[in-house]
C-alpha positions, 0 to 999 in steps of 0.5 A, spaced: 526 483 515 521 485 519 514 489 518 509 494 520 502 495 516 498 501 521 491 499 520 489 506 522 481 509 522 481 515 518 475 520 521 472 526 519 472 529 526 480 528 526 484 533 520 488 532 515 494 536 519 492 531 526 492 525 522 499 526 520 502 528 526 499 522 529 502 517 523 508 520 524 508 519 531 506 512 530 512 512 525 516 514 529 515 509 534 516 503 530 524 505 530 528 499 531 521 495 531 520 494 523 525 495 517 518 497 512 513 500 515 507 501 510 501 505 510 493 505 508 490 508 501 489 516 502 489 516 508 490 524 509 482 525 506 480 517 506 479 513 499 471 513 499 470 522 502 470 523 494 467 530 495 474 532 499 479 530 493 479 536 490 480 540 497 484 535 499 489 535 494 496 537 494 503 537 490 506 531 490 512 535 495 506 537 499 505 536 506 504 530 506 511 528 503 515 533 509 512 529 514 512 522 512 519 524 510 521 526 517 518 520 520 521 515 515 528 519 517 527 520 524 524 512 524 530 509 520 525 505 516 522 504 509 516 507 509 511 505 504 506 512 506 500 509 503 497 515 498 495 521 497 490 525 492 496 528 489 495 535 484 499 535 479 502 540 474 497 539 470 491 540 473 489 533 474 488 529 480 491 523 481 492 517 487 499 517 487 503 512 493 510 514 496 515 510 498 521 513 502 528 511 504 531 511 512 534 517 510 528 521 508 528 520 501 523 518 496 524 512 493 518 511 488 512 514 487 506 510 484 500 513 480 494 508 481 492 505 474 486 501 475 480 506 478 475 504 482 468 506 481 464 505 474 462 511 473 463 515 479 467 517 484 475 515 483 474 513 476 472 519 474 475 525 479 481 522 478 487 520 472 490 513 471 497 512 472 501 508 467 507 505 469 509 500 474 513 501 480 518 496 484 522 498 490 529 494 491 530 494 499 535 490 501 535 483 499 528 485 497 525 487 491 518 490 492 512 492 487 507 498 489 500 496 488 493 501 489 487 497 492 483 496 487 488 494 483 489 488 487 483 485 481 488 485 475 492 480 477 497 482 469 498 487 473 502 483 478 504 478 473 508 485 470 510 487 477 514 480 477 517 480 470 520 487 472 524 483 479 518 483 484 519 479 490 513 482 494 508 487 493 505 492 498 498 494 497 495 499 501 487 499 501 482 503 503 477 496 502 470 496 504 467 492 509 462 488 505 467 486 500 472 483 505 472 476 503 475 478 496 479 482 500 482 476 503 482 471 496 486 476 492 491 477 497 491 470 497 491 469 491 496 474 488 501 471 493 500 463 490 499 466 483 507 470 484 510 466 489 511 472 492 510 476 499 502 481 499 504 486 505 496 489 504 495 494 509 487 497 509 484 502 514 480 501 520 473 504 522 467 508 518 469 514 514 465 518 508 459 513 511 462 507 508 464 501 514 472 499 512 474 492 513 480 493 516 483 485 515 490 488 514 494 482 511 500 478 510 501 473 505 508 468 504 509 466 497 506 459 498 500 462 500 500 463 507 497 467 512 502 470 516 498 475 520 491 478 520 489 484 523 481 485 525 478 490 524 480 495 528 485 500 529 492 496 529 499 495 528 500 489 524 508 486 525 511 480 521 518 478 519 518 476 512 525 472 509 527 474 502 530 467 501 523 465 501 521 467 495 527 464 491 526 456 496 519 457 493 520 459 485 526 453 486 521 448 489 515 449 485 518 453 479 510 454 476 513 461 473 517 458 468 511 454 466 509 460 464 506 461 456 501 467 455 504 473 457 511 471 456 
């Protein structure tokens, strides 16, 4: 199985509608090159412009959704579309992931649970989801992660028990904490014996320099590639098989006794 993260840069001077025509042409491109494409963290606004959330957002089958449907059909791919700042039925705004089939279907939507921000921005404009999500791709089975969730490692625990053999985690990580970027990707992935496809933004946007740093981690902890911190597209084949060689050859999960 082979993957594609596009670290892109989100940049005010570019519209919503523009950068969704211009993900969905980068989509579109990975046809033949990749089974799982994955995207940044709301990318459509970006993660730090706290003031566009509420004109930023839309319906979990807005226009988002038609478009990174159609790429994700018209590719042949898994597409992991990264997030957006989804308005629901009740009037609460929420950072809601969306993952699609070849065929243009969504397959899972996940609402981020862990909000960054203390007191501001995201954790007070937006509502906490509540459930985890896994994916089952073929001979894979991926659990769907949010940025700063990547801290809570019982989330990951949680994820593992529900049949997570890999984790997608789109971010929209900030430049100078990009070294714990790195170690919690790691460290999820040694911790869980399973793959870390982390997928973050480029460039500055809303005054706050993103680290870029896109990442893949095997179940043993290695790093399998690294973007810098510019736009890139990140490519990487991963196999299935390796998470079970790894959980058979050093079975540090069965050990497992808080938790259980």
């Amino acid at each position: 199985m082979r993957a594609s993260l596009l670290q892109i840069a989100v940049d005010s001077d570019e519209s919503a509608e523009d950068r969704r025509r211009r993900l969905a042409a980068l989509v579109r491109a990975e046809r033949g090159a990749a089974d799982l494409v994955v995207l940044p963290e709301l990318w459509p606004v970006g993660a730090f412009a706290f003031e566009a959330f509420a004109a930023g957002a839309e319906p979990l089958k807005g226009p988002t959704y038609e478009a990174m449907s159609a790429a994700a059909r018209d590719a042949g791919v898994w597409l992991h579309a990264g997030s957006i700042v989804e308005a629901a039925a009740d009037d609460a705004l929420y950072n809601t992931s969306l993952v699609f089939s070849p065929d243009g279907e969504l397959a899972a939507s996940y609402r981020k649970i862990h909000r960054f921000g203390f007191d501001r921005g995201e954790a007070v404009l937006m509502t906490a989801g509540e459930d985890l999500v896994t994916v089952d791709l073929p001979r894979l089975t991926v659990g769907v992660a949010t940025c700063y969730d990547l801290r809570f490692p019982e989330l990951f625990r949680g994820l593992v028990d529900a049949g997570a053999q890999a984790f997608v985690v789109p971010a929209g990580w900030p430049a100078r904490r990009r070294a714990h970027w790195t170690l919690l990707a790691r460290a999820r992935a040694v911790e869980n014996q399973a793959y870390v496809l982390a997928c973050g933004t480029a460039g500055t946007h809303a005054g706050v320099e993103q680290a870029g740093h896109s990442i893949v981690v095997d179940p043993w902890g290695e790093v399998l590639a690294e973007a810098g911190p510019d736009e890139e597209i990140l490519r990487v084949d991963l196999d299935p098989a390796r998470v079970a060689t790894t959980r058979e050859q050093f079975p540090a999960l069965k050990d497992r006794v808080l938790g259980r």
